[in-house]
Every structure is written in structure tokens, then in C-alpha cells.
N, C-alpha and C positions, 0 to 999 in steps of 0.2 A: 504494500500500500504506500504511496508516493504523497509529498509532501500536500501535492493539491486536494488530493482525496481527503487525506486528514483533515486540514481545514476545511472543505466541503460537508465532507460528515458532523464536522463537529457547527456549525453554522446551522446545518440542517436541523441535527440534535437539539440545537439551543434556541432554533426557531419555534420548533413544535413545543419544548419545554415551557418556553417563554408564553406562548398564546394558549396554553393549558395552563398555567400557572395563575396566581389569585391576587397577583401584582395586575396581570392584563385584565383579568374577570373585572378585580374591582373599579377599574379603571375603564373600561369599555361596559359594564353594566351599569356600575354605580353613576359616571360622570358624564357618559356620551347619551346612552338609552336610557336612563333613569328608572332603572328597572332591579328590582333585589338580583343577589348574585347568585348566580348557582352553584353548587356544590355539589361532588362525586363523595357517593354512599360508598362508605369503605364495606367489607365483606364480614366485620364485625361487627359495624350497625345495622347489616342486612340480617341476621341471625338473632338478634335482639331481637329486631322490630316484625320479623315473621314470627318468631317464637311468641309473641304478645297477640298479633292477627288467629293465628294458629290456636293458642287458647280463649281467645275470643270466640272463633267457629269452634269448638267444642262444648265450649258453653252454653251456645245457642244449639249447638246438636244435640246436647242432651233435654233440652226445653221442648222438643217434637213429640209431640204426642204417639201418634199411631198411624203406619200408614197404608192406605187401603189399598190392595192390588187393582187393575185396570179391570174395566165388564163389568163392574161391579152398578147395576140401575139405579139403585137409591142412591139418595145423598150420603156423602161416607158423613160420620159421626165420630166426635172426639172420645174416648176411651179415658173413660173416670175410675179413679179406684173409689174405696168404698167410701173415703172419710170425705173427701167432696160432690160425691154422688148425689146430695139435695142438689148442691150448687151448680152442679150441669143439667140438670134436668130444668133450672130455669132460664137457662141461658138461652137466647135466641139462637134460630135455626142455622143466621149467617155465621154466627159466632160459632157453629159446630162444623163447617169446614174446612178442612183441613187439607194439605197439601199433600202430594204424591208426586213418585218420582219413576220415569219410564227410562228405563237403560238397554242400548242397544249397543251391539258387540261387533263389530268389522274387525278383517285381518289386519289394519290400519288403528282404527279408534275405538275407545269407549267412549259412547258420549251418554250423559244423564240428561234429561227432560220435565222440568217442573210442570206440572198442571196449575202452579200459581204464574201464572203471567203468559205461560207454552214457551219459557225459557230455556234454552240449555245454561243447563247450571256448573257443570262439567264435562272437559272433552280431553279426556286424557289420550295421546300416542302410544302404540304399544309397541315403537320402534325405539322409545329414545326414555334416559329414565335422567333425575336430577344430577348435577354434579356432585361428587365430593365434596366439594368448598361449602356446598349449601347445607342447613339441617331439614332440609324436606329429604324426605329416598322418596324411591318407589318411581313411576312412569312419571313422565312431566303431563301435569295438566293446565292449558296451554289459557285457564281461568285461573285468576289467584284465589288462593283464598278467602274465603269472604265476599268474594265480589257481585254483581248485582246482574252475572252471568252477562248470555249472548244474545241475539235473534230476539231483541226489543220490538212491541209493532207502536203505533199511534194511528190515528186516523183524525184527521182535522188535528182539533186540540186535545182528542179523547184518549188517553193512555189505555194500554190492555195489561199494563205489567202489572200490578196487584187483581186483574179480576179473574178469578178461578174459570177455567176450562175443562168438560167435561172429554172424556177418550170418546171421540168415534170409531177407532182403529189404530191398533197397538200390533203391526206385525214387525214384532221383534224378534223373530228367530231364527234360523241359521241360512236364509236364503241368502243370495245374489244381491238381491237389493231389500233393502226394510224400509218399512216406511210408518209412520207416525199421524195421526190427525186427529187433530184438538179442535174445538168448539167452543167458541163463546156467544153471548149475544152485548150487542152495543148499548148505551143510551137509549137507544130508536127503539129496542126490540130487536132492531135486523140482526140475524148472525153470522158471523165472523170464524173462518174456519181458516187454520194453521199447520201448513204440511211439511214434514219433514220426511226427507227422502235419505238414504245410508245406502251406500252398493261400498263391493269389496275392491282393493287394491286401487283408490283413491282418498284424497283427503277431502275430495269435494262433498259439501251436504247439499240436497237441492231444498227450497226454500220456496211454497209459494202461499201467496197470502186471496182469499177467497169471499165473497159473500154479498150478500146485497147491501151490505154497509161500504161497501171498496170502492163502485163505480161510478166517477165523479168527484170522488174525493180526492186531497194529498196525502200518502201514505210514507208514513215514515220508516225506517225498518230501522235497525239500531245496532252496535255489538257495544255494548256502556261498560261492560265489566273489563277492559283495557286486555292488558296482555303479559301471560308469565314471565317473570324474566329467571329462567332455568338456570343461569350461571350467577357465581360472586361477581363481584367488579372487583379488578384486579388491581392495587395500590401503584401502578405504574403511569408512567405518562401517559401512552399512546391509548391505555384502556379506557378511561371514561370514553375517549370521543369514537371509538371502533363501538364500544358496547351498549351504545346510550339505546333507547325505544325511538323510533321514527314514527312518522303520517305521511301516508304518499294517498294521491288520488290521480286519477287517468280518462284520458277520454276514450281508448280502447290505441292507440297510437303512442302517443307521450305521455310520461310521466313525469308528474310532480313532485317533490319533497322538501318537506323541512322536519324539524323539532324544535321544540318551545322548552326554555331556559325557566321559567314559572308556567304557574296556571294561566290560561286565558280559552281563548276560543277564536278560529276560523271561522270564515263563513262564506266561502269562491261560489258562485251562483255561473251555470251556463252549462254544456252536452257534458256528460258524465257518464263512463262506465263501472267504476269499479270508485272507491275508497277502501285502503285497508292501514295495518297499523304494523311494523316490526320491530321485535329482541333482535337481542343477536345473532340470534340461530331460528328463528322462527318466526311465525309473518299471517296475520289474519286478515279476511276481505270481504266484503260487503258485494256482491257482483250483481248487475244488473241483466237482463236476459238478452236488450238492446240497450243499445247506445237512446239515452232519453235527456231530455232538459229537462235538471233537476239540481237539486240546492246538498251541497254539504256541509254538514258541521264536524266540524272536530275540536273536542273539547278537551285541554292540555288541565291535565288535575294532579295530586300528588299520588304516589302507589305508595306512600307511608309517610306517617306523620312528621316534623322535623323532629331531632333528637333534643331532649333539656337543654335547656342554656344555649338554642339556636338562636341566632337574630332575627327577629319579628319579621316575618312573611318571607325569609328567606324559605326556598322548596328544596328537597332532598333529593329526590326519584321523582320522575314525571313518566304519568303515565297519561294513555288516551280514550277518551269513549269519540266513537266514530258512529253517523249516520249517512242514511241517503235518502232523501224527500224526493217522490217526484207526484205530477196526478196521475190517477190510474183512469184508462178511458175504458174500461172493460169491466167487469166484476173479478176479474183476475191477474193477480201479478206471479211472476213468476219470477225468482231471484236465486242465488244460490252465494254460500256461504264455500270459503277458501280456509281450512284452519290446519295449518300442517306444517313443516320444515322449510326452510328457505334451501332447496337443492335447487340447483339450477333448472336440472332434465325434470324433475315434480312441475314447478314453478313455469316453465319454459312452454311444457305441454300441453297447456291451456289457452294459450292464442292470446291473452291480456295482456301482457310486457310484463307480468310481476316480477320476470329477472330481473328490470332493472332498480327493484328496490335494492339489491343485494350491495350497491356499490354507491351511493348516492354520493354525491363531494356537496357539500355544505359550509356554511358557514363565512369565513374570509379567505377560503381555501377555494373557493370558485373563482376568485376573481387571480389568481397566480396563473397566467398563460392560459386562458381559458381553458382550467383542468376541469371542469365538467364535461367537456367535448370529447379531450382523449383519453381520460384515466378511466372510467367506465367500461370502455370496448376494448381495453388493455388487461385489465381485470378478468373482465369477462371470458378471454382468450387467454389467458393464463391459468382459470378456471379449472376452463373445458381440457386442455392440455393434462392437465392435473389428473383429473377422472379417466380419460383415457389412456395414460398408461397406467392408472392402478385398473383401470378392464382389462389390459393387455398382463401384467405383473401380478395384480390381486395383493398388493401390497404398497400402502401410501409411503414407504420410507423409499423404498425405490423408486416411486415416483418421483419424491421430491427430490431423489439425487439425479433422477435424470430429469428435469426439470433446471434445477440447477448447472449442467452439462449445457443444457441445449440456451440459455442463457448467457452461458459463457461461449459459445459459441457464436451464439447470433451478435454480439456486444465488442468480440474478439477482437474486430479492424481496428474501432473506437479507443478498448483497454488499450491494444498495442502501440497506435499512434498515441494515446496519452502516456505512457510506459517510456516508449522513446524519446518523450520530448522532455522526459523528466531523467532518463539517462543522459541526455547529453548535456542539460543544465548540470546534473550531478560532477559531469566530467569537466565542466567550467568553471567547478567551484576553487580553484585551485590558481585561476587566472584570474576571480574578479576578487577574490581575497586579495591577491598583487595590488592590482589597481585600487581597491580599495583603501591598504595601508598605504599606499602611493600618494593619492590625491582625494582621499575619500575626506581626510579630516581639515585641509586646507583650501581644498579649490572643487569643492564638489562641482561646477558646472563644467566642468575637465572630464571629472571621473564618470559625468554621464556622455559626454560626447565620445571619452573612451571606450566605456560600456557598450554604447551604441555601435561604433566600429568594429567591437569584439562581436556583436550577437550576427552585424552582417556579415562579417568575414567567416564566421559559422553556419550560418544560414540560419539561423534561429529567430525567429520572430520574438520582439521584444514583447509582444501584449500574453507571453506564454499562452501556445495555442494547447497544452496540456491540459487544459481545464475546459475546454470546452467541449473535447470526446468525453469525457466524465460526468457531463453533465445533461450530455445526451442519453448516457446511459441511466439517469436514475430515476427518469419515468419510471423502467422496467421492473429498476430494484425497490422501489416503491410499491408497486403494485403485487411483487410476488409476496413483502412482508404482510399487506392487508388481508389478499386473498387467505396467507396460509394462517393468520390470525383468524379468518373470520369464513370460515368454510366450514360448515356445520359438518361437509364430509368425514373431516379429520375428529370428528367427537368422538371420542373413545377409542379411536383407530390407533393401531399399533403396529412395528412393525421391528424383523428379527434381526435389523443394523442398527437395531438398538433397543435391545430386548428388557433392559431394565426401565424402558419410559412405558408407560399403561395407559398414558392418553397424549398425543400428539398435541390435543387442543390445552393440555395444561400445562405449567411449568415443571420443569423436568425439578425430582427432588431425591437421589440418594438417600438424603437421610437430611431431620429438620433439628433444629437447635432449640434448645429450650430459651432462648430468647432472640431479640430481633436484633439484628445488626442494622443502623440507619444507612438507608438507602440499596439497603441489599436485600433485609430480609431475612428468614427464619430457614428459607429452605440451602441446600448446599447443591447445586447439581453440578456435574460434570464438563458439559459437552462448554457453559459458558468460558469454563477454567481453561476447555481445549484453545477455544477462539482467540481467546486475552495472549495465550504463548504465539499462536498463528499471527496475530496481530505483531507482535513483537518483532516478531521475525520478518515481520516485511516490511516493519520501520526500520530494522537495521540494515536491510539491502538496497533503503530507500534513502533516506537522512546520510549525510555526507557532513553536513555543514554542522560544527561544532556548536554555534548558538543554536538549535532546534534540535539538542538533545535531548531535551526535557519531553519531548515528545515519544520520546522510544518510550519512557517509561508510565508517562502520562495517560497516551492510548489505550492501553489493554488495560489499564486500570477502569477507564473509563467504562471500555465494553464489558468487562466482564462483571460490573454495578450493572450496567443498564441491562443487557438481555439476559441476568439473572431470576429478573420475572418475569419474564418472554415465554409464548406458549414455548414446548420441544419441539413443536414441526417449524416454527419460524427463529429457532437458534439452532435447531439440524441443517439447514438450510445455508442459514449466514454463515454456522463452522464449515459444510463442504466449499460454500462459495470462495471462504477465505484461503482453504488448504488448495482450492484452481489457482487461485489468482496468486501465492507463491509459487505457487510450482508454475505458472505462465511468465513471475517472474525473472524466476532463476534461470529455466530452461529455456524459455522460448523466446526470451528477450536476445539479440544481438550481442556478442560478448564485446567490453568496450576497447577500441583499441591503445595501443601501446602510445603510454603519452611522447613526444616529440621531446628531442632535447632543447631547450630555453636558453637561447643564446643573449646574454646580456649585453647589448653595445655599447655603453661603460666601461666594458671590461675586453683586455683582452687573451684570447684564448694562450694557452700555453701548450706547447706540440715539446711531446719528446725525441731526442736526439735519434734521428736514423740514420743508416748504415754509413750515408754517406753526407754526414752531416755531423758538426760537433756541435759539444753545447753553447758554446759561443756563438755560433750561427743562430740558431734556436731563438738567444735572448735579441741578436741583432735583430733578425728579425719582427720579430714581437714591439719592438720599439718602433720600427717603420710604421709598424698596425697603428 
């Protein structure tokens, strides 16, 4: 790694640092947007504040009465023991009501189904389960807990979420497709009927909403209960802003996205297909059947309270409730629900763009060389690359090294031309040290014009064109670190070039210390100690110049703090990338040649006495010089 790259990296580093940091928050919320600042939930206050939600929904789980199985004709009835059995016997009839729950089972999902509201109230994966980091186990259910569930209706101003729905059809059982239909009646009388559709080897639900209350009206559909977030946030820089929850919405073409820093609320009015919401790894959508003129909201709220001793209206975790309002000109809409993983090829084979939520560039980070144009379809294709050689291999650690390969290949011209132009400065360091103890300290406008002679007569361009092959290249290397950061593919994947990591998507950990080292951390892993030596080693092949020593030892100090809490597939990654680009060093660089002898013309040469020459000849001569 050559002197340009280091400062590049470390620029880059201190960039990202610096605009994630609470120096810029406060300073760009507080002073410019006059807006509370936001704050990343460390994965200790995540574990608190689910473990408080967590015995909150247990509490109220145990406060359920009884509940009635589906077919059943009468009104279900609350279930009294004996010592308040006067007391329910006077209870009105509504107040005997009670809630039920219809659960249907795909190769895909569990989802749960209230008959209060015809909510799903759960919809667990039965692909993918919590992380480690977190204290939930079990399947991820892609509703938090507590929450006020999915597949909201409205109709005008009239809500259906608190009004009980009777089962017309409950076939939930082992078929191809299941399907659900609930009943309500309106205000008016008219009734209102809510279909849920479940087929296998999809995450798609289908969704349609029915009845002589619909046609004519605006109907609203809703998913208010926001979106799991499966993993910790990781105490690193680059984490809060790869892992935050987003809002994208689409007209079936392009897509939209932001994320909101507090609560507030959207409100974009015009043709609409889709609005949904994404984690990090996972991604919900509201889908329409056609492209309609219709109104969305999205409502940016907290997913947990702030922690004691926060600053008044400062927000923690933002999460989203998402709608779609349009008129229905029929008695029937017909919608469907997306609730599933963010994989590309899931995502992709739906015809919606929902890939392109996977990548979205936000922020102040759109406006750098308009990277919303290229970094997306760079991403994307760095992706796909990924997944097809682990189809070909069946293993992502292979993947990513040849991934890795084919990077340093395609990059190769670029590294080499910057490589070169940083050996031959290397080899000049030796002439402008001359010049510079020469005329550097009395007549600098000398020591540039000399400089200047020296880089022509080298052929070296003074504005060092070394840095500009490097800087072509780090779209690339940009791109491969988010992808391998943020590819749900790699969740739990493992692979046997590196048999002691158990999930690619988390930081690699040997073994954890009973306490935390600032800046580093609890865990110890390996492959970051490999990198920091690799590193070392290609400042020593690189650095010449005795002032920019401090670098050899600086660097891998550096690196091996920073991607200490790096998933393992995006520090397996940067250690193969580093161990090419010594070995492209050493080997495949031009070897440098033989410095010239430096004749001083000050001085003159001294020739010894030959055969037919004496020493007195020798000095005569030298005097004539």
C-alpha cells in the first residue's frame, strides 16, 4: 500500500467518521435543521428496552381470556371462573367478545391473524431465526413485539382495527394455497369482507379488500406495526448508517427513499405502486394490483422509548407505519402484501424494483459525484456476482475470494499504473532530499524550479498522476465492503477457509474479554491481526522517505481498531484483498533499476594510475579538470 492510498484511506476513514460523529449531528441537526439529534441505539440499550416491550407483551398475554376456535356460530363468550361469575353474567354482550387468533403455516411463513381488526399480528420466517447479539431466539418475526400488527383497512374516516370480525372461511391447512376470510359490517350496516391468501414457496400474501361499503369510497390499507429489526447495531462507525430502517415508495419504474432522523410524517400524493419499509436484512410492502392515483403516508415514530437521562425529544430507533389510500371504483380491491428477506433473486422476481431498496445512497452522500447514479448498479452487480459463484462453489468464503481475484483483476491497469508512479517517486526520493538540503531552506523558488526540471527530465508528472488510478478504483472497493456488510445472503453462512467464523454476517470472535478495550472492543479475532501485519508490510515496500515513518506503524494500528468490529465476510475480504495487492507489489511490480553514479561538478573525479600512466600524470591531470 503506497503513500497515496494511505492518505486516501485515511481521508476516506475520517470522512465517514467525521459525518457519523455527534460533532456533525449536532451541528447539522441542532444548528442548520433545527431538528433534535439523532442517536444510534447501542446493542445494550437494544436488550434493555426489548426485554421491558417483551414483559410488557407477557403481561398483557396473560390478561387473555379464552380463545374460541374458528366455525364456531354463536358469539364466543368470555370464560369466568367461579369467584366473578355474578360479574360476567352482567356484563354486556359486546363486552363478552373476545379475540381469536387464525394461524396458517407455509414452507416460507407463519403468519397469525386477529379477528380483532383481520390483523396479522405475527408473521414469522421459517428461513431465518434472531441473531446472537439479540435476546429474542427462535424464527425472526418480521412484527415487533407489541406492535399494533399489519394489513390495517379504513374506509373514509371509518377505522376496522378495533371492530371484531366474524370467520367466513378458515382454510388453513396443508394445501398449495390457504386462504382466510373475515367479515365485518360498517357504520352503514354494509359488510366488509377481508381476504387473505398464503400459497407455498413465496413470501407474497395476497390481500383483497371487498363489500358494498368499498365502492366509491377511499380505502386505506395500512402495515402500522413498522418492522423487526433482527440484528444488534453494531458500536462501529459505518453501522448505524448501513443498518438504520428505511421508507421507499414506487410508481412500478423508480424508486424512492429516505429515513427520518425523528418522528414526523410524509405525505407525496400522485400514481403509486407499491410503498414498503426496510431492516437491514429485511423489507415489507404494501402493493397495489395496478398502478393507481393514490396518497401515501408514512409515519416516522420511535421502535423504543429514549433511555433515562435522554435529552427531551431526542429519538432512539425510528421506526415506520406505512399506508396507501386510493378510491376504489368497484366493490373490490385487490392488493397484496410483500413481507420477506431482502435477497435480490426473492425481491427481483416480482417485476416492482424492490431490489432497488437494497442499496439506496442517502443523505449528503448523494450529492458526492452523483453517487446515487453509479453506486446502486455497482452494488447490484457485485451482488449478483457474489450469489453466482457461491451457485457454482456452494460456498460464500470462496466466493468472496474469488470475488476478491476478479476485482483485483479488473482494477489491475489502474493499481499498476498507481504502483508505478509511486515506485518511481520512491526512487526520486534520494534526489529531491539533494535539492532539498541544497536550496530547500534558502531559496525555495530555486528548489521548485529544480524540482520541476527533475520530474521533466523523469517524465513524471508533477500533479502525481498516482492518485488518480486509486481513486478510480474505490467506487469498487466501496461497494464490495456494503454489499458484503449488508447481504442478508451471508447471514449465518459459513465457510471451511475459515472454519472457526459461524457467521460471515458477524464479527469474527476467537475468544471475548471480560472487559472492553476503547475502540476495539470485547471480542479478539484473528483474520483483523492478519490484515494490520499485511498492512505493515506494504508500508515498508512502500514508504522510503524517513519523515513518513510514523506511518508504517500508524497504519495497521489503525486497521486492525477499525475492522475489529467488521462483519468476517467484509474483513475476509479486505485480509485476501490486502495479501493480492502485496504480492502484486512485490512480484508484479517492475524491479527498480540500478541507480546511476552522481557525478558532482564541484568536484573533480580522481582516476587511478594505469599501466601507462604515473601518479603524477593522474594529479596533472585532475588539475587541468
Amino acid at each position: 500500500m503506497n503513500k497515496n492510498t494511505v492518505v486516501a484511506f485515511l481521508l476516506i476513514a475520517f470522512t465517514v467518521v467525521f459525518f457519523n460523529s455527534s460533532l456533525w449531528n449536532n451541528f447539522w441537526y441542532g444548528k442548520v435543521l433545527k431538528k433534535p439529534v439523532p442517536t444510534l441505539q447501542t446493542s445494550k440499550q437494544r436488550a434493555a428496552q426489548e426485554a421491558v416491550r417483551t414483559n410488557a407483551a407477557d403481561a398483557k398475554d396473560t390478561a387473555t381470556v379464552k380463545v374460541i376456535p374458528p366455525g364456531n356460530d354463536t358469539a364466543p363468550m368470555l370464560a369466568a371462573s367461579d369467584d366473578d361469575g355474578a360479574a360476567a353474567e352482567t356484563d354486556s354482550a359486546a363486552a363478552l367478545i373476545i379475540e381469536d387468533t387464525l394461524t396458517v403455516e407455509t414452507n416460507r411463513l407463519i403468519v397469525a391473524v386477529s379477528t380483532r381488526g383481520g390483523r396479522i399480528i405475527s408473521l414469522k420466517m421459517k428461513d431465518y431465526e434472531y441473531a446472537a447479539s439479540v435476546s429474542k431466539k427462535g424464527l425472526v418475526d418480521l412484527l415487533p413485539t407489541g406492535s399494533e400488527g399489519g394489513a390495517q383497512l379504513s374506509i373514509n374516516n371509518e377505522s376496522f382495527d378495533s371492530v371484531f370480525f366474524t370467520v367466513v372461511k378458515a382454510d388453513t391447512g396443508s394445501g398449495a394455497v390457504q386462504t382466510i376470510i373475515l367479515e365485518a359490517k360498517s357504520s352503514s350496516g354494509k359488510p366488509v369482507q377481508k381476504e387473505f391468501s398464503f400459497a407455498d414457496d413465496t413470501y407474497r400474501i395476497g390481500y383483497i379488500i371487498r363489500g358494498e361499503a368499498v365502492v366509491g369510497r377511499k380505502v386505506t390499507v395500512g402495515w402500522v406495526g413498522g418492522i423487526e429489526d433482527s440484528e444488534a447495531s453494531q458500536d462501529i462507525p459505518f453501522g448505524g448508517a448501513i443498518d438504520k430502517r428505511r421508507a421507499h415508495y414506487s410508481d412500478g419504474y423508480s424508486v424512492n427513499h429516505f429515513e427520518m432522523s425523528k418522528r414526523g410524517k410524509e405525505e407525496p400524493t400522485g400514481n403509486f405502486r407499491w410503498v414498503g419499509m426496510s431492516s437491514k436484512y429485511f423489507f415489507v410492502a404494501l402493493v397495489a394490483d395496478s398502478l393507481r392515483d393514490a396518497d401515501i403516508v408514512i409515519e416516522g415514530r420511535n421502535a423504543a422509548k429514549p433511555s433515562q437521562g435522554s435529552p427531551k425529544g431526542k429519538d432512539i430507533d425510528i421506526d415506520y407505519s406505512i399506508y396507501y389510500k386510493a378510491d376504489a371504483t368497484t366493490s373490490e380491491i385487490s392488493d397484496w402484501i410483500y413481507a420477506g428477506p431482502g435477497k435480490v433473486g426473492e425481491l427481483s422476481k416480482h417485476g416492482m424494483k424492490f431490489e432497488k431498496t437494497l442499496f439506496p445512497v442517502l443523505s449528503w452522500v448523494r450529492h458526492i459525484l452523483w453517487a446515487g447514479l453509479w453506486f446502486p448498479p455497482i452494488a447490484e452487480i457485485i451482488l449478483k456476482l457474489l450469489i453466482y459463484f457461491h451457485r457454482l462453489l456452494k460456498d460464500y468464503g470462496v466466493a468472496i475470494f474469488l470475488l476478491t481475484l476478479l476485482s483485483k483483476v479488473v482494477t489491475y491497469p489502474l493499481t499498476q499504473s498507481s504502483n508505478r508512479s509511486m515506485m518511481r517517486m520512491r526512487d526520486l526520493q534520494p534526489k529531491i532530499v539533494a535539492l532539498r538540503q541544497k536550496y530547500g531552506k534558502g531559496n525555495q523558488q530555486k528548489f521548485s524550479e529544480e524540482m520541476m526540471a527533475l520530474y521533466k527530465a523523469e517524465g513524471i508528472n508533477p500533479l502525481n498522476p498516482g492518485c488518480l488510478p486509486m481513486f478510480l478504483q474505490m467506487p469498487i472497493f466501496i461497494a464490495l465492503f456494503v454489499v458484503l456488510r449488508k447481504a442478508v445472503e451471508l447471514r449465518a453462512a459459513t465457510t471451511y477457509l475459515i472454519p472457526w467464523v459461524k457467521d460471515l454476517s458477524q464479527p469474527e470472535a476467537l475468544f471475548n474479554l471480560p472487559f472492553s478495550i476503547p475502540f476495539y472492543g470485547t471480542n479478539v479475532a484473528l483474520m483483523p491481526i492478519l490484515m494490520a501485519a499485511l498492512t505493515f508490510f506494504q508500508q515498508k515496500q512502500a514508504i522510503q522517505d524517513p519523515n513518513q515513518k510514523v506511518m508504517l506503524y500508524m497504519m495497521p494500528v489503525i486497521m486492525l481498531v477499525m475492522f475489529n468490529g467488521f462483519p468476517a465476510g467484509v474483513v475476509f475480504y479486505w485480509t485476501l484483498s490486502s495479501a493480492l495487492g502485496l504480492v502484486q507489489q512485490k512480484w508484479l511490480l517492475p524491479k527498480p533499476a540500478a541507480a546511476p553514479v552522481v557525478v558532482e561538478h564541484h568536484k573533480a573525479p580522481v582516476k587511478k594510475a594505469g599501466p601507462h600512466h604515473g601518479g603524477g600524470g593522474g594529479k596533472r591531470s585532475a588539475k587541468k579538470r
